[in-house]
N, C-alpha and C positions, 0 to 999 in steps of 0.2 A: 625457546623464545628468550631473548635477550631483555637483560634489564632496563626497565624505563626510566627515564626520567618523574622529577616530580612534577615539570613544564607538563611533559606527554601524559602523566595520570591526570593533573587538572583539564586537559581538550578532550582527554574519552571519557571522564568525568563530565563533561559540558553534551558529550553526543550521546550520551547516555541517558542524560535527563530530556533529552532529545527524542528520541524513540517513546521516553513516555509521553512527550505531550503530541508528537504525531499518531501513537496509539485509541488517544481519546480525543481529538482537536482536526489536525490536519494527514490523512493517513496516504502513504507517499508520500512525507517531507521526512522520513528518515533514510531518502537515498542518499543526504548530509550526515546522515551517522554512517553512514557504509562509507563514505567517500572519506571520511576524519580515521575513522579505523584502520582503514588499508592504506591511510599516507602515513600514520604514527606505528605501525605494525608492520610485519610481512602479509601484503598482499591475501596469501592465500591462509596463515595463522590466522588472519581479523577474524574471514568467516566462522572460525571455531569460538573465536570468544565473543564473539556481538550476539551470536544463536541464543544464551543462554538469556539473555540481555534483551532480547526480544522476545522470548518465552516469557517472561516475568512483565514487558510489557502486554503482551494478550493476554494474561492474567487478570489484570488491571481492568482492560479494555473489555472484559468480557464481564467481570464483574458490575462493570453499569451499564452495558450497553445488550446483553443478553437478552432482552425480554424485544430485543429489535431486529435479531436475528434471522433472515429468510432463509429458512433451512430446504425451502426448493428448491431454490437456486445454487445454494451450499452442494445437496448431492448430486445434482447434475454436473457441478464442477469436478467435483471429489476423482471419479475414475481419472478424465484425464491428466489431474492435477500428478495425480500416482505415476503414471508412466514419464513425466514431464520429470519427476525425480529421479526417475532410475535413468530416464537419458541423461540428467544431469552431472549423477552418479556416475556414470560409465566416460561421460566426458570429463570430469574432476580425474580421472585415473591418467591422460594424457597430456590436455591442455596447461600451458604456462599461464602467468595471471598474466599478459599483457593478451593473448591472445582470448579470454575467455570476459577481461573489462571492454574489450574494445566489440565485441559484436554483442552483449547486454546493451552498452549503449547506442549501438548504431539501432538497435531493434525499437529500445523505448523511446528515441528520437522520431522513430518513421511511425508509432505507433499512437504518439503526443499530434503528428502532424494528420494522420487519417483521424483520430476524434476532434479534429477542431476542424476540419475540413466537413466531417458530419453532423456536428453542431452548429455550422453557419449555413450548411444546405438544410438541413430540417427547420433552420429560420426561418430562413425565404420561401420556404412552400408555405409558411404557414400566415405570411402575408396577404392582407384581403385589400384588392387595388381598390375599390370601391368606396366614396365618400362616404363618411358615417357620423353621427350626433357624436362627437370625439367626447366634448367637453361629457356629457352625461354616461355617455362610457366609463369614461375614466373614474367619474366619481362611484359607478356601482362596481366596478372594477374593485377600488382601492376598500370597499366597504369590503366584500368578498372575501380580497384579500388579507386582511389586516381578521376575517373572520376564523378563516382558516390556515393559515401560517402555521401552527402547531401541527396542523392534521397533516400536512406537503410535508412537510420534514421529516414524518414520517413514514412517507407514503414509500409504498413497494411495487415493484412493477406486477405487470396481471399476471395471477397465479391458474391462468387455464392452461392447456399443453402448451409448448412452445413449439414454434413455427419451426420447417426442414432447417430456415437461415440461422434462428435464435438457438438450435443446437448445433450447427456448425461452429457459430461462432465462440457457443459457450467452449465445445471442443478444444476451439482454438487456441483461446484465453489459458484455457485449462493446461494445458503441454505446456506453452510459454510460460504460464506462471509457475508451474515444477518445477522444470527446466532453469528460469533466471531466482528461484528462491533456492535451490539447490549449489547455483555453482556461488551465488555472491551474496544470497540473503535480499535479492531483489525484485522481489516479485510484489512487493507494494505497490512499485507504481502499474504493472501490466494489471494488478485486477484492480485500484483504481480505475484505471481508464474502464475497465470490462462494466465495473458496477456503474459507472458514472456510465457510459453507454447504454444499460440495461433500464435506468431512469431511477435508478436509484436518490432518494432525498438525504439530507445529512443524518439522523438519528438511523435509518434502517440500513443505510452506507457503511455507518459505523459499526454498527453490530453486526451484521453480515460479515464484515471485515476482520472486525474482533475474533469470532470463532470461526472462520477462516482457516486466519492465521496461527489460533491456538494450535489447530487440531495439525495442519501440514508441519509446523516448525516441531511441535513433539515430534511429529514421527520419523524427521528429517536428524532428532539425536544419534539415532544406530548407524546411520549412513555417514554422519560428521565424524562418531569415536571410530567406525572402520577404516574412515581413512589418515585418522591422525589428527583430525582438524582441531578436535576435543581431548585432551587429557589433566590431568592433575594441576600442570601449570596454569593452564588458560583458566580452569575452574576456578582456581585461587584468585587471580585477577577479577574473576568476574564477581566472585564475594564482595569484592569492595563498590567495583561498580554500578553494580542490582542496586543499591543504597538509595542510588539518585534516579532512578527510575521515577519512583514514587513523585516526589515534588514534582517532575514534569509532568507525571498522568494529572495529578491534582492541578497545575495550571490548564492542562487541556482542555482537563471538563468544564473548568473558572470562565474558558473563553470562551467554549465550541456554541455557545447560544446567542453568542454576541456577532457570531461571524454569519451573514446573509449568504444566499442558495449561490447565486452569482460570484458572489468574493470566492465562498470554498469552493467550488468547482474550478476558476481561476487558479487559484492556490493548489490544488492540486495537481493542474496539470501543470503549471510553472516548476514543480517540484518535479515532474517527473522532467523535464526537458534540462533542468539543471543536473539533475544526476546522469543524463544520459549524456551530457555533454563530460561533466567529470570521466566517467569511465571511458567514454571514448577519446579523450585528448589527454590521459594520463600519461 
């Protein structure tokens, strides 16, 4: 790895404290710290030194967000997640990084577009054409609502068996998200979309996510030092970096209450549809 400037330490400095606060706040808006890494770095060195950099964000993330954790859902994912790496693995051993940024985001652009396309048909069924006492609606509505806003934010999807479709799909998720956190450290945004699909609210979103990520980004250190991604240099680097982790997770959590069900799920899928556009017109 070649020497940096002190320009280029202060922007991975700035994407650093970035992953903390998409960590605890907006998670899938660190496809801006992958996309800042791999234009101030070599492409395929970033993934070696953002890894370590994002382990110390799930740290963070998992530290407050732990006790929100759906660990049902967690191992349901976990096998495919596994094989999702080793293909990743096995494709890290050939592909160039233009060939391996450009179908990450051709996937998480077409995969931005089937969840918004499934969130605006679940809309419309759930329209009732039928005149209704609007005004007295709305007002027991808003009482309801304003009762339970804490409990929704929490809320997990139903923990009875899952459906033939709901573990395909988890399957599905599962490969992609090895697979794109393997070759680029991008698998944020594909299990965003999966958890924001599954009905995920923002507290159990989060922690879901949190120990997610802790648990695949460790196991994914043996597979980065085999292939060279990780060694002494990068390490060094990232000592200084991990620094600024912190201040961002702590803005994260400062905001993540402030931000409504609507805004974050917007914000996250805008995040993914930006990085998917960075990687692919790199």
């Amino acid at each position: 790895m070649d020497t940096i400037t002190l320009w280029q330490l202060a922007v991975l400095a700035a994407a650093s404290m970035l992953v903390g606060f998409s960590k605890t706040a907006v998670s899938g808006a660190n496809t801006i710290s992958l996309a800042v890494f791999a234009a101030v770095l070599p492409a395929r060195e970033s993934t070696g030194v953002l890894l370590p950099i994002l382990i110390a964000g799930d740290i963070l993330a998992v530290l407050i967000y732990r006790r929100h954790a759906h660990w049902p859902t967690l191992l349901r994912l976990f096998p495919a997640v596994a094989v999702g790496v080793v293909a990743g693995t096995v494709f890290m051993l050939w592909a160039d990084d233009d060939a391996v940024a450009r179908s990450i985001g051709a996937i998480l652009l077409f995969m931005a577009g089937v969840t918004v396309w499934r969130r605006r048909t679940a809309a419309r069924s759930e329209e009732v054409p039928e005149q209704r006492d609007t005004e007295q609606q709305a007002t027991d509505k808003q009482a309801k609502d304003k009762q339970a806003t804490e409990q929704r934010d929490t809320e997990r999807p139903d923990e009875g068996k899952p459906s033939l479709a709901g573990r395909a799909k988890a399957r599905s998720y599962g490969v992609l998200g090895g697979f794109t956190t393997m070759v680029a450290n991008a698998g944020g945004p594909v299990m965003s979309l999966y958890l924001l699909s599954a009905g995920f609210r923002k507290l159990g979103f989060l922690g879901t996510s949190a120990s997610f990520f802790l648990i695949v980004n460790t196991s994914k250190v043996p597979f980065s030092v085999g292939l060279g991604l990780i060694d002494a240099q990068s390490l060094l680097l990232d000592a200084v970096l991990v620094l600024f982790v912190l201040p961002g997770a702590y803005l994260g959590r400062a905001c993540v209450g402030r931000i409504n069900q609507k805004l974050f799920e917007q914000i996250v899928i805008g995040a993914t549809v930006l990085g998917g556009l960075q990687l692919l017109l790199r």
